[in-house]
N, CA and C atoms of all chains as a GROMACS GRO file, in nm:
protein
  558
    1UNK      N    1   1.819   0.297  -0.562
    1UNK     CA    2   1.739   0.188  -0.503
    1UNK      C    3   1.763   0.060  -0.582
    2UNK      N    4   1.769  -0.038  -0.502
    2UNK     CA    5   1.818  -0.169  -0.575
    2UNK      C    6   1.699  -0.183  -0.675
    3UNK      N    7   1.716  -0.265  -0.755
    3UNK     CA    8   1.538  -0.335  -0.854
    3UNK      C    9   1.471  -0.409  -0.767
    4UNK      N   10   1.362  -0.430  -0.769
    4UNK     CA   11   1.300  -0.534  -0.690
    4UNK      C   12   1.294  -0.653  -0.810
    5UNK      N   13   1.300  -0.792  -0.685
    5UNK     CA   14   1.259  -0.895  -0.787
    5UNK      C   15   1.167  -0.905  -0.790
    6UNK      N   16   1.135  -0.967  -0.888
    6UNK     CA   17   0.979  -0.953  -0.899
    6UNK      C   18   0.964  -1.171  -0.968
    7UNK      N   19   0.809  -1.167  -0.977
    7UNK     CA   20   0.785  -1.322  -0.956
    7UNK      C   21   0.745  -1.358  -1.115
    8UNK      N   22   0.708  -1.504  -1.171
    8UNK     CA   23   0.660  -1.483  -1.333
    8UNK      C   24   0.532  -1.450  -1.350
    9UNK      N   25   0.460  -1.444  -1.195
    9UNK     CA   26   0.321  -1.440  -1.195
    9UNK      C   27   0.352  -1.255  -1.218
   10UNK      N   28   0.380  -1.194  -1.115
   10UNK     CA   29   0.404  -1.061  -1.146
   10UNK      C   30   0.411  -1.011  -1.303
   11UNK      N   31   0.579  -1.064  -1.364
   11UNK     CA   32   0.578  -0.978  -1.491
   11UNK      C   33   0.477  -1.040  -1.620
   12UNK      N   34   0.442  -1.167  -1.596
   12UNK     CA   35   0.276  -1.185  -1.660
   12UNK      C   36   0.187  -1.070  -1.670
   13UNK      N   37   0.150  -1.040  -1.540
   13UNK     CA   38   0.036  -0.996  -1.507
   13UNK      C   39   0.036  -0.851  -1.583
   14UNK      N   40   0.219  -0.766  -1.540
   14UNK     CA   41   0.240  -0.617  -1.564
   14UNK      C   42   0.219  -0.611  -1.692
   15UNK      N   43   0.204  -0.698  -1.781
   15UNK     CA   44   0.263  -0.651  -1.904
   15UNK      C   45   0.125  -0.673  -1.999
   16UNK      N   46  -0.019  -0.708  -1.952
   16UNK     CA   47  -0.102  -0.748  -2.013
   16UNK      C   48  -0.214  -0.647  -1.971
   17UNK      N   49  -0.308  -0.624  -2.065
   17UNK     CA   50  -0.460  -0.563  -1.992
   17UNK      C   51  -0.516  -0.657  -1.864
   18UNK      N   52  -0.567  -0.622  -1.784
   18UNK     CA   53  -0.671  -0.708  -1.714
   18UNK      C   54  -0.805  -0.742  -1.739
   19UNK      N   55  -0.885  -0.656  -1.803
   19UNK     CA   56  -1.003  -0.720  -1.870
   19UNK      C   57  -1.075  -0.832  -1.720
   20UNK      N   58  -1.130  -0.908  -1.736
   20UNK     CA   59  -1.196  -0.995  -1.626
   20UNK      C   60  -1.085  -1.077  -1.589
   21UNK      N   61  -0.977  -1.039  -1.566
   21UNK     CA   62  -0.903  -1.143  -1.475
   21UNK      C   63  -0.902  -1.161  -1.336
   22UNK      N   64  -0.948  -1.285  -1.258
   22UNK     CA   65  -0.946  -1.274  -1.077
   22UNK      C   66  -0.861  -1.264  -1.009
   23UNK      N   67  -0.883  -1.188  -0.922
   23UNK     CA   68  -0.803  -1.109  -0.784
   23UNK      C   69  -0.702  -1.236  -0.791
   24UNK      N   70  -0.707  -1.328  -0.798
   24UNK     CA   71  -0.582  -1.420  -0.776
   24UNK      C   72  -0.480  -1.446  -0.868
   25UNK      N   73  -0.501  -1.364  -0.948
   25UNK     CA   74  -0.400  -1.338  -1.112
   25UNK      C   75  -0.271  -1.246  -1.070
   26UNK      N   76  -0.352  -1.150  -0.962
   26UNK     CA   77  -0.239  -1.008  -0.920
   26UNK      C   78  -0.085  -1.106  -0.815
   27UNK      N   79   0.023  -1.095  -0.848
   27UNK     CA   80   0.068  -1.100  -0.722
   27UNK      C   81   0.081  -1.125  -0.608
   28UNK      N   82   0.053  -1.194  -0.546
   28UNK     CA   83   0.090  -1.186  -0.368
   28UNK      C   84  -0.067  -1.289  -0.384
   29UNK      N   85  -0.136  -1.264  -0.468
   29UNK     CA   86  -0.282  -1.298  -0.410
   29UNK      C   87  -0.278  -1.481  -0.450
   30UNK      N   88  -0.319  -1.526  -0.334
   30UNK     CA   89  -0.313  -1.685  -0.394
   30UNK      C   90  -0.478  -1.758  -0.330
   31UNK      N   91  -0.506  -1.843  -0.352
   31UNK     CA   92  -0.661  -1.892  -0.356
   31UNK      C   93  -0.694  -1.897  -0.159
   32UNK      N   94  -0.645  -1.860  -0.072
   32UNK     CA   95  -0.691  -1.805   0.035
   32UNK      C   96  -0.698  -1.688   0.049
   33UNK      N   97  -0.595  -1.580   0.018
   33UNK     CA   98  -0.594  -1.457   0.013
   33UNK      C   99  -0.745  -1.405  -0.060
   34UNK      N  100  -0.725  -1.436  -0.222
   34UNK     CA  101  -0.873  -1.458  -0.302
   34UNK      C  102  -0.986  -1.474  -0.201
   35UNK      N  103  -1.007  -1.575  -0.142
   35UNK     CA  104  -1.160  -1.654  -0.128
   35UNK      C  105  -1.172  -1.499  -0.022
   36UNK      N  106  -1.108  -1.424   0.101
   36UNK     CA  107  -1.097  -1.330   0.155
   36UNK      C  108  -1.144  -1.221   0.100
   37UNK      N  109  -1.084  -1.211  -0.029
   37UNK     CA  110  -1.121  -1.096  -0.109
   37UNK      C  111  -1.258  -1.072  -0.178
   38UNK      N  112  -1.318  -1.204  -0.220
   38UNK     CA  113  -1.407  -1.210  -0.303
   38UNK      C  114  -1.495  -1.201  -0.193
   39UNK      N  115  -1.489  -1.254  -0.054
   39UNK     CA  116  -1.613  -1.248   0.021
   39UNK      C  117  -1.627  -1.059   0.086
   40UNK      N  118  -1.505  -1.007   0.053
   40UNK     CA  119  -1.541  -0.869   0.086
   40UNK      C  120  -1.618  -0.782  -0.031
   41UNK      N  121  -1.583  -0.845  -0.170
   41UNK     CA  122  -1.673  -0.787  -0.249
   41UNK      C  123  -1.540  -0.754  -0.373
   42UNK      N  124  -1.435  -0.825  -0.381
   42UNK     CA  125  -1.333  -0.800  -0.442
   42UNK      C  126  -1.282  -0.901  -0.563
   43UNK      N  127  -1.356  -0.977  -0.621
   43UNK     CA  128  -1.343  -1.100  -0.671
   43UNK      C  129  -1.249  -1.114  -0.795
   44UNK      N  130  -1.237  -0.960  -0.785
   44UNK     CA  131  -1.159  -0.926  -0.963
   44UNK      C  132  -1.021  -0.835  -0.891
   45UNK      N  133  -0.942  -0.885  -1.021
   45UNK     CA  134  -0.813  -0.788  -0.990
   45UNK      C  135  -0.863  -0.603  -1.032
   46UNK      N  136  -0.958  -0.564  -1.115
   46UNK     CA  137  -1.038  -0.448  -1.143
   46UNK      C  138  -1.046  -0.405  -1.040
   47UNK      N  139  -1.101  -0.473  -0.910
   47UNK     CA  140  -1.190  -0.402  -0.812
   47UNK      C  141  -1.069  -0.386  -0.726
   48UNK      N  142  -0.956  -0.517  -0.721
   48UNK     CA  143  -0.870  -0.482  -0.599
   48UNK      C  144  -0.798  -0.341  -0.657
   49UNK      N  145  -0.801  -0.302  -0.759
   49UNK     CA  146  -0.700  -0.253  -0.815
   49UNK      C  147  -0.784  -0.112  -0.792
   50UNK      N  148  -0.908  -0.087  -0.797
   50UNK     CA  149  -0.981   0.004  -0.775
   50UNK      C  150  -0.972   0.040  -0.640
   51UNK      N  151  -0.951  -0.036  -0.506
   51UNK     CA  152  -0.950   0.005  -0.358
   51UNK      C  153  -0.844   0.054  -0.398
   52UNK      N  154  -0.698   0.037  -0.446
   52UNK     CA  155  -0.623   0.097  -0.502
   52UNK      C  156  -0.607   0.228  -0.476
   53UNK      N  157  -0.645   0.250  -0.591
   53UNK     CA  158  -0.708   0.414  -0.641
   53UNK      C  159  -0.766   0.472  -0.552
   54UNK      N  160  -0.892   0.446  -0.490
   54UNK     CA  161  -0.915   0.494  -0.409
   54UNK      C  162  -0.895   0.575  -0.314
   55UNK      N  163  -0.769   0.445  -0.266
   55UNK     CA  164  -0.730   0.491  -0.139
   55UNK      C  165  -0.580   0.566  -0.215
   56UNK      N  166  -0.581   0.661  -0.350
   56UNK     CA  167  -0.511   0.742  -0.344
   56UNK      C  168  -0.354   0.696  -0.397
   57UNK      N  169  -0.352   0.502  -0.392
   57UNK     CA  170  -0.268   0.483  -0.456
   57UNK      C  171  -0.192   0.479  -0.365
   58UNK      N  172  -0.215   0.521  -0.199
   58UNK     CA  173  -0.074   0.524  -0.085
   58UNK      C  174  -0.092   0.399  -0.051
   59UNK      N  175   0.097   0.352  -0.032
   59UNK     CA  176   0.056   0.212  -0.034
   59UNK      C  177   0.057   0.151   0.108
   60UNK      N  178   0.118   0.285   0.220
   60UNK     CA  179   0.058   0.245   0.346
   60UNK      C  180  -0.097   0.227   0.410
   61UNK      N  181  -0.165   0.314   0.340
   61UNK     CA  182  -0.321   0.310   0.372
   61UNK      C  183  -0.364   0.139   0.301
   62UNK      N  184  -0.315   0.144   0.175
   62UNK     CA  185  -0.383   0.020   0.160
   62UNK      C  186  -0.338  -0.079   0.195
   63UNK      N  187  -0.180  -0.126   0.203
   63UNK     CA  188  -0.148  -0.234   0.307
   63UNK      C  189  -0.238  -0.247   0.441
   64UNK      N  190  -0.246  -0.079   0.544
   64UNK     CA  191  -0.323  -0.142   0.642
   64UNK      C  192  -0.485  -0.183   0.669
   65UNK      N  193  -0.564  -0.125   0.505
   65UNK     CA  194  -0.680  -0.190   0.484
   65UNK      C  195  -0.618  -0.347   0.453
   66UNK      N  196  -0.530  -0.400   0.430
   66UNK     CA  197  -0.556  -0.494   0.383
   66UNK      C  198  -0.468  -0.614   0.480
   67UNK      N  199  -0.414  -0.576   0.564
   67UNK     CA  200  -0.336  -0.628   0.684
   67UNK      C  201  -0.522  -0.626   0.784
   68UNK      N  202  -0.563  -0.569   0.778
   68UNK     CA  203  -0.698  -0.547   0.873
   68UNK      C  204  -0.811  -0.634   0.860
   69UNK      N  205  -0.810  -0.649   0.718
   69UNK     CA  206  -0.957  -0.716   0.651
   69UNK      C  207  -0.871  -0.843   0.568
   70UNK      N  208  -0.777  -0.877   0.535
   70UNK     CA  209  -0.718  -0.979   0.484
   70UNK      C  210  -0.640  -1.050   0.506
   71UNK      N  211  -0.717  -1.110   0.640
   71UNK     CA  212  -0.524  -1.186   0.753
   71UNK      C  213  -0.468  -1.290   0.629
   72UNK      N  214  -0.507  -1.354   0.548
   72UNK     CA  215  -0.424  -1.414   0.512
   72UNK      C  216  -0.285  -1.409   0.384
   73UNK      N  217  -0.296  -1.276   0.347
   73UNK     CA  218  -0.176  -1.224   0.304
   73UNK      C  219  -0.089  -1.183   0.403
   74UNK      N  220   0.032  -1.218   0.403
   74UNK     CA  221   0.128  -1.176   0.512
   74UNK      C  222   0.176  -1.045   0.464
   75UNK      N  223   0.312  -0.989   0.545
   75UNK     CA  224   0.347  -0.880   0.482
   75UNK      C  225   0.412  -0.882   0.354
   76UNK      N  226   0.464  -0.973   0.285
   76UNK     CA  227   0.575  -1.011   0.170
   76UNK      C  228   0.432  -1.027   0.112
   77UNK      N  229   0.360  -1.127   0.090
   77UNK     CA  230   0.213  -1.076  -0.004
   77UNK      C  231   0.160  -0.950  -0.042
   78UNK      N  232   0.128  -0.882   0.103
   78UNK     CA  233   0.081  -0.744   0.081
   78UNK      C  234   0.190  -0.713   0.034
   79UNK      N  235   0.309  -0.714  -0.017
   79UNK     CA  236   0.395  -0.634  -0.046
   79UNK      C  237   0.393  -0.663  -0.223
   80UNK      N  238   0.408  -0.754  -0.247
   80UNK     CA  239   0.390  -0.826  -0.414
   80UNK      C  240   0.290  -0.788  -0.430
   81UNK      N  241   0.179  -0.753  -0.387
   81UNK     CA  242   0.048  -0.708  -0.437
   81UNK      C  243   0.070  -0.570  -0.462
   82UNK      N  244   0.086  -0.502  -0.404
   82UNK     CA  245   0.110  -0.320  -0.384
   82UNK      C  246   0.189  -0.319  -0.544
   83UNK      N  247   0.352  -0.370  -0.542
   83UNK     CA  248   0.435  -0.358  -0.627
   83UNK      C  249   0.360  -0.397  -0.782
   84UNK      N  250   0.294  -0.491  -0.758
   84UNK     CA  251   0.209  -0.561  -0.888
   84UNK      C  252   0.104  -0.391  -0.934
   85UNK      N  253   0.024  -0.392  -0.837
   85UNK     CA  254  -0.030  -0.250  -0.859
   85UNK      C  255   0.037  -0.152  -0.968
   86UNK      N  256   0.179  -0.125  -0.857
   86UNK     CA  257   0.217   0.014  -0.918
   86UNK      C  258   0.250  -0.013  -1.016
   87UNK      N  259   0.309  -0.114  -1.059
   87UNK     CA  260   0.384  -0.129  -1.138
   87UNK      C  261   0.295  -0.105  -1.296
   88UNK      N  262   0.189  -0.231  -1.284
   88UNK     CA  263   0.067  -0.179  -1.379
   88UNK      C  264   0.004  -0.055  -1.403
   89UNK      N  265   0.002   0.039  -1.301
   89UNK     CA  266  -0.043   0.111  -1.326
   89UNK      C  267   0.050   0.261  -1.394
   90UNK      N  268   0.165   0.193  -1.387
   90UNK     CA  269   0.293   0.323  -1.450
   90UNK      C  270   0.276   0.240  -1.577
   91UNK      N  271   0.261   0.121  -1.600
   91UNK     CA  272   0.203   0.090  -1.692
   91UNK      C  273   0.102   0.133  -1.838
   92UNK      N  274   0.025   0.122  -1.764
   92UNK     CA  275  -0.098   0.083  -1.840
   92UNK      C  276  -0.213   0.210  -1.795
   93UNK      N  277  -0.225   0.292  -1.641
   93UNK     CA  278  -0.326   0.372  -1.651
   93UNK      C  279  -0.285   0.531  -1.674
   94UNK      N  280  -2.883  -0.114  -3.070
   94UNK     CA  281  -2.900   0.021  -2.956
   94UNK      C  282  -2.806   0.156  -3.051
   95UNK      N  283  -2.906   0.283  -3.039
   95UNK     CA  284  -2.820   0.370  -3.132
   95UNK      C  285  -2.728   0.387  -3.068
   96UNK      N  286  -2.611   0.474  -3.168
   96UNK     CA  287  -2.510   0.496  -3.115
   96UNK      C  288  -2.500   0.647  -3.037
   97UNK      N  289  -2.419   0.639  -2.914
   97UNK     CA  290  -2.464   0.750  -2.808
   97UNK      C  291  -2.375   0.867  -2.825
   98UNK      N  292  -2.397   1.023  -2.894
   98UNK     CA  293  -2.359   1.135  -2.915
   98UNK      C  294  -2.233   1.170  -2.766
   99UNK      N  295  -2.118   1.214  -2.854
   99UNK     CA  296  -2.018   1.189  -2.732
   99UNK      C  297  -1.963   1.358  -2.751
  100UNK      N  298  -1.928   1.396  -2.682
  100UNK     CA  299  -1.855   1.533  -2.664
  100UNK      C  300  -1.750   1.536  -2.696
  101UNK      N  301  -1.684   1.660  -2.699
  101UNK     CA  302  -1.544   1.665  -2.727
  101UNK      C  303  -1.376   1.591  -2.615
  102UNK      N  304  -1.491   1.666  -2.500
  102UNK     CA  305  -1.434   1.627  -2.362
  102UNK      C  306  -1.428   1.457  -2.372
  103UNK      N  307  -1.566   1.415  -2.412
  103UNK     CA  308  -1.542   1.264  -2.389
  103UNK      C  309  -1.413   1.223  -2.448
  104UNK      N  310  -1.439   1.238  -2.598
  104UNK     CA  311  -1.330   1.158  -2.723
  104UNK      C  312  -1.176   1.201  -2.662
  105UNK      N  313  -1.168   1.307  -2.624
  105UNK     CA  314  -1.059   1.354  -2.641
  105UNK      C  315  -1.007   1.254  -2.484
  106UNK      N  316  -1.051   1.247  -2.364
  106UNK     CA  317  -1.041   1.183  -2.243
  106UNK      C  318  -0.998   1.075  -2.281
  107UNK      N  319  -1.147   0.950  -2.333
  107UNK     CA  320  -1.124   0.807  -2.332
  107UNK      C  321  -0.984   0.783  -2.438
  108UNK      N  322  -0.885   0.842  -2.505
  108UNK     CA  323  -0.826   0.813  -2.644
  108UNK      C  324  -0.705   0.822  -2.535
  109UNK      N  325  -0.667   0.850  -2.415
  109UNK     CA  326  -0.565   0.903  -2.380
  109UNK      C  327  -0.539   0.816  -2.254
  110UNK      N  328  -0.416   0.793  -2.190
  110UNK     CA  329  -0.424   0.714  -2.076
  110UNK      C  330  -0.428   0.814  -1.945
  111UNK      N  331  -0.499   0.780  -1.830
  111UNK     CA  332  -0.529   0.879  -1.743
  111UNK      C  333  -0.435   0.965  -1.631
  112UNK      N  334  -0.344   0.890  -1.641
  112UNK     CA  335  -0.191   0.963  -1.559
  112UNK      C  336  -0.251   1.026  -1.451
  113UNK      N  337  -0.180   1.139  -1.457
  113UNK     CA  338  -0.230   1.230  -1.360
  113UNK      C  339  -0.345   1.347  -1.407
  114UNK      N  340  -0.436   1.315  -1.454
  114UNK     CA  341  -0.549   1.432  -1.506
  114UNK      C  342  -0.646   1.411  -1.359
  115UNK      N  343  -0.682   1.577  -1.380
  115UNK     CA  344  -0.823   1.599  -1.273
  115UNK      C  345  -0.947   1.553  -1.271
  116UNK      N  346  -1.007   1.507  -1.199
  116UNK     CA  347  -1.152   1.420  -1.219
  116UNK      C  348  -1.217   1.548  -1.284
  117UNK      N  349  -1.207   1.689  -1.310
  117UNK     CA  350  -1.265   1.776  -1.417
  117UNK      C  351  -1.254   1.721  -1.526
  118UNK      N  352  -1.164   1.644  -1.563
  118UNK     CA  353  -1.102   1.614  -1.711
  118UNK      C  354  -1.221   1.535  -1.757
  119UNK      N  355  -1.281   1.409  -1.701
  119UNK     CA  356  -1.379   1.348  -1.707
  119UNK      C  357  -1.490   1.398  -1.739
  120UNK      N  358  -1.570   1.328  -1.828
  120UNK     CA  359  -1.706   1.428  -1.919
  120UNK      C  360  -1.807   1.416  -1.788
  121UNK      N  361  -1.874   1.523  -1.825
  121UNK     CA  362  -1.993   1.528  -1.688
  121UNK      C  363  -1.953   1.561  -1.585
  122UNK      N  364  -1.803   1.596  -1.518
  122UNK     CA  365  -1.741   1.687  -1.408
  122UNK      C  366  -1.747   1.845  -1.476
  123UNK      N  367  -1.788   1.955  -1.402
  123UNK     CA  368  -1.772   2.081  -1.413
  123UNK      C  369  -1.715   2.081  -1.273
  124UNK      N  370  -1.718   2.268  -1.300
  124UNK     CA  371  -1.600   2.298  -1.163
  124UNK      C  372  -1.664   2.263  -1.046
  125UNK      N  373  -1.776   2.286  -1.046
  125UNK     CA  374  -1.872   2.278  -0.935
  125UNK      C  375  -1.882   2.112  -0.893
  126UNK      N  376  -1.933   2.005  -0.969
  126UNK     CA  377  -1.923   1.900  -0.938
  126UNK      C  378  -1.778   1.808  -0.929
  127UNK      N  379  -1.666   1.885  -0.994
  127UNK     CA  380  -1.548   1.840  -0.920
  127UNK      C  381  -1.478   1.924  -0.792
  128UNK      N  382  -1.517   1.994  -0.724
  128UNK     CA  383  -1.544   2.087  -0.594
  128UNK      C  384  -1.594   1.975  -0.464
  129UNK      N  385  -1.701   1.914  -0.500
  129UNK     CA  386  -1.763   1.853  -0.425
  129UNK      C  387  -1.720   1.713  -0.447
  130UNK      N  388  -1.664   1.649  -0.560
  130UNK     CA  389  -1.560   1.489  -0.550
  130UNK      C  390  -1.456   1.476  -0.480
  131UNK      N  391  -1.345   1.654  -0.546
  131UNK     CA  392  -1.217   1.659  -0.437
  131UNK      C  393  -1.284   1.630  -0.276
  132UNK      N  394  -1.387   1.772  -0.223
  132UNK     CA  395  -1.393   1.749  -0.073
  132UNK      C  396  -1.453   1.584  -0.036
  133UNK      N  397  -1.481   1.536  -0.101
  133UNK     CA  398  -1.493   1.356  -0.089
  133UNK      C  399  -1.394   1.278  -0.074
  134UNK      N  400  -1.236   1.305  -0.153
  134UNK     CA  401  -1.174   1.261  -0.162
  134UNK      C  402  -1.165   1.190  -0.285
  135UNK      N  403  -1.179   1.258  -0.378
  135UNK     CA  404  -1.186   1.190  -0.536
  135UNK      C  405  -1.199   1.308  -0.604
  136UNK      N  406  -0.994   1.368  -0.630
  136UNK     CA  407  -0.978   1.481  -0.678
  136UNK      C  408  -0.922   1.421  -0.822
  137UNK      N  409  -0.890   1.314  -0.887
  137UNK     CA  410  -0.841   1.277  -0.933
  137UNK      C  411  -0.905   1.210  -1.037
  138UNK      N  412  -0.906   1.174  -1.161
  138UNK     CA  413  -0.988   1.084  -1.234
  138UNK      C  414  -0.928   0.957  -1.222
  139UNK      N  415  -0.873   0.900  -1.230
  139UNK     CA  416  -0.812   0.760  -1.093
  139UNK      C  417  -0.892   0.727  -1.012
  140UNK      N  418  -0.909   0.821  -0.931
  140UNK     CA  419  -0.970   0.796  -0.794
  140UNK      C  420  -1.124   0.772  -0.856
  141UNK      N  421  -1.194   0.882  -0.927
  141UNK     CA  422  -1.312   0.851  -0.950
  141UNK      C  423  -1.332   0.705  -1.038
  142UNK      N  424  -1.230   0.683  -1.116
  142UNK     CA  425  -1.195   0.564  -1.183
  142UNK      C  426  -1.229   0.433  -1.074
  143UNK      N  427  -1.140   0.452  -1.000
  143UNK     CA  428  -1.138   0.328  -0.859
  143UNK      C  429  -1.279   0.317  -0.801
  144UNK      N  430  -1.342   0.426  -0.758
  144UNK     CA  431  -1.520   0.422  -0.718
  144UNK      C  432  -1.576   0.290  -0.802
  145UNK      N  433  -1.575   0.381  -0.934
  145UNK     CA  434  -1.679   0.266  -1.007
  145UNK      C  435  -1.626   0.102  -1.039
  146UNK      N  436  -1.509   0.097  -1.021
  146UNK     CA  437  -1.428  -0.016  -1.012
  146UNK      C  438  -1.456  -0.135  -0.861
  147UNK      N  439  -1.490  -0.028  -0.790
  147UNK     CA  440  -1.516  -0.134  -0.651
  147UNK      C  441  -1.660  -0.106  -0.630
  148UNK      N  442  -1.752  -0.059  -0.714
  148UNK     CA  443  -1.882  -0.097  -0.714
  148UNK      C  444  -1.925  -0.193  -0.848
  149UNK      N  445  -1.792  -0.223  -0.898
  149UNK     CA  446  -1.839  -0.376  -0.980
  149UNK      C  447  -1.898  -0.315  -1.138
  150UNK      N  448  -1.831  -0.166  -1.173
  150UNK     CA  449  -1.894  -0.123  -1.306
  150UNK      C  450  -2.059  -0.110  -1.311
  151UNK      N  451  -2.097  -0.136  -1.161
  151UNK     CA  452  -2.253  -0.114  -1.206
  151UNK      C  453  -2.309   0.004  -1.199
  152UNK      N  454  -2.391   0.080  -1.367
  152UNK     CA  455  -2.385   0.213  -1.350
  152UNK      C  456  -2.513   0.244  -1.272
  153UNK      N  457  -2.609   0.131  -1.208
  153UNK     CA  458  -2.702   0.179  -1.112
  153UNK      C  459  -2.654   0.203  -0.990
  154UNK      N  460  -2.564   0.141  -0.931
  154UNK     CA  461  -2.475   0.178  -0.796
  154UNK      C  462  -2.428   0.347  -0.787
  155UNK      N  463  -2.323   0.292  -0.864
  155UNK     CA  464  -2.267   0.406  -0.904
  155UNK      C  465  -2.321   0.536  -0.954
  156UNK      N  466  -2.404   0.524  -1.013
  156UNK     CA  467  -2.563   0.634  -1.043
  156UNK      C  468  -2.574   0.696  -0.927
  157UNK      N  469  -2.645   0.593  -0.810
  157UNK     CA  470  -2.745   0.628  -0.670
  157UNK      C  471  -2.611   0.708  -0.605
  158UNK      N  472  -2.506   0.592  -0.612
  158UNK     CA  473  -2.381   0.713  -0.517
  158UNK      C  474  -2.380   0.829  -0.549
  159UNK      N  475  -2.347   0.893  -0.649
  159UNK     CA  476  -2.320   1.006  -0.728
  159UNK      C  477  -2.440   1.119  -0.677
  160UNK      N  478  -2.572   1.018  -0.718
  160UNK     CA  479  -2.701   1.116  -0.657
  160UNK      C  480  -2.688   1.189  -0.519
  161UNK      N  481  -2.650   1.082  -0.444
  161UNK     CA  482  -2.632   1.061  -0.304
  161UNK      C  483  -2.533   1.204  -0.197
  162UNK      N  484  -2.408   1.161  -0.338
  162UNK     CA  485  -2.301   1.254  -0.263
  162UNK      C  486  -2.272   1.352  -0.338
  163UNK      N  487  -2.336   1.382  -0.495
  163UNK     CA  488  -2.255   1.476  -0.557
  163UNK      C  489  -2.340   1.548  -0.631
  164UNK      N  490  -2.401   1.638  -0.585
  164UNK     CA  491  -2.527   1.707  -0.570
  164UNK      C  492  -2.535   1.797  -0.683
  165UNK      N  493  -2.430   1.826  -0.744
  165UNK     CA  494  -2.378   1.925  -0.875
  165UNK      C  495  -2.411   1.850  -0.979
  166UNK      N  496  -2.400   1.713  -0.980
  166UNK     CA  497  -2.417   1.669  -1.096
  166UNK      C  498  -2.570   1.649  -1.125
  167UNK      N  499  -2.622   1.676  -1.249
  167UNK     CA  500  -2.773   1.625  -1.280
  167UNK      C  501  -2.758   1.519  -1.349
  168UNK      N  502  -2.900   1.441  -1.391
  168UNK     CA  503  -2.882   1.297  -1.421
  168UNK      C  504  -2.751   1.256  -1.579
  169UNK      N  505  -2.787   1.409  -1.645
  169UNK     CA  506  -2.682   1.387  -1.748
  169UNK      C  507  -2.587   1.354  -1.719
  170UNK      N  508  -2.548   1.452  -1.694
  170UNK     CA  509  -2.384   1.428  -1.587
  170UNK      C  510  -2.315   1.305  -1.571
  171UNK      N  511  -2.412   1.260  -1.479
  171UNK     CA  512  -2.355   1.076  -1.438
  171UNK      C  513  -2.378   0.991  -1.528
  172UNK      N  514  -2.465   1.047  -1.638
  172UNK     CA  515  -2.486   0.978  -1.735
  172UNK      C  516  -2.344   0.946  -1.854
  173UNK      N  517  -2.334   1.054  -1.821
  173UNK     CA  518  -2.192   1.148  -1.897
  173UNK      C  519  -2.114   1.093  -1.893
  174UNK      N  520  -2.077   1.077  -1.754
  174UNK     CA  521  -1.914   1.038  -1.666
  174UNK      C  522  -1.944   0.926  -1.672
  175UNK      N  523  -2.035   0.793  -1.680
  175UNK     CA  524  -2.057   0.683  -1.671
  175UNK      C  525  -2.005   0.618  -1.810
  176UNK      N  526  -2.059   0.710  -1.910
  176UNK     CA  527  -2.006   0.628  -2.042
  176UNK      C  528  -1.869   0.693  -2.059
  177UNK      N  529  -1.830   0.788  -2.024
  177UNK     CA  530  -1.695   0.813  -2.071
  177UNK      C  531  -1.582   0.674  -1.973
  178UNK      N  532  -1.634   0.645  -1.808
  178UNK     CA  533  -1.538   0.563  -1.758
  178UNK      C  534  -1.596   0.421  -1.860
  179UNK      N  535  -1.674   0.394  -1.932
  179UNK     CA  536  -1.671   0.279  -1.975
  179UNK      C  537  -1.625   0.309  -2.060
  180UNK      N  538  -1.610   0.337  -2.174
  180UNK     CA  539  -1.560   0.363  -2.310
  180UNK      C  540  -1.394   0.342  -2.264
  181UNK      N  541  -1.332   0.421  -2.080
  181UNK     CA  542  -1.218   0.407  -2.137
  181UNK      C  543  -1.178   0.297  -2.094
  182UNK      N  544  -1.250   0.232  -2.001
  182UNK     CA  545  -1.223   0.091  -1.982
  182UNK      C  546  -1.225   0.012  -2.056
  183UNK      N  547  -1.346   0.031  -2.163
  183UNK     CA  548  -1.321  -0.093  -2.246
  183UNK      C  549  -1.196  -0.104  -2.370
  184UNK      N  550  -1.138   0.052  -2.353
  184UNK     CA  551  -1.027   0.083  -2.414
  184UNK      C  552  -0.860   0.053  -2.385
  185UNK      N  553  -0.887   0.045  -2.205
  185UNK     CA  554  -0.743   0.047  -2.165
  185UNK      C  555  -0.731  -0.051  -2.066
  186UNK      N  556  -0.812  -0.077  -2.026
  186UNK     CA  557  -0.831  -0.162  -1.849
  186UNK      C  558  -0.826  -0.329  -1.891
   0.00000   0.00000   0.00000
């Protein structure tokens, strides 16, 4: 599989704890995507990162929670977001 | 505030990163109350990880859920599993 590129916001993000950092720190997520998120109850990259988990970590289930409830990430967003995920989480959990 | 008597299960859990371990692994899961997380869909300590993550770390939420859906556990229990997911959060997250 080729590497993916990845963005400076991305390898920032992979390489640090999150601690209280906002949903708009992750990847893909930018201050419309955010204001979306926070009004669902998501205001932190913790919590997005927790629907995450949740949902098992598959990244088709959570793209289509998040294609459903978050029109304003497109698919290349939802996609930098997912990757930001995994990536942290082969990481760090 | 004294300091709160931790188990073996706890220390040995929060010191470690959570990969792939069973939400049994987690202090305050027995077989019986991880029986009834798997059929929930939270076979995983991840997954139970992600719960308290998208209820915002609040251990009264997260308390009432637990009451709610996971009938094995008594108040210790969640008491249990509550400080062990904080301890490892404030350790790794």
């Amino acid at each position: 599989m080729a590497e993916r590129t990845t963005s400076k916001k991305h390898d920032e993000f992979v390489r640090e704890r999150m601690e209280d950092k906002a949903a708009t720190e992750l990847a893909g997520i930018g201050e419309k995507g955010g204001e979306q998120l926070a009004a669902l109850g998501f205001a932190t990259a913790k919590q997005v990162l927790g629907q995450f988990l949740v949902m098992g970590e598959d990244p088709d289930v959570f793209g289509d929670w998040l294609q459903q409830n978050v029109s304003k990430l497109n698919s290349k967003h939802r996609g930098d977001l997912i990757f930001c995920l995994q990536e942290w989480i082969k990481r760090n959990l």
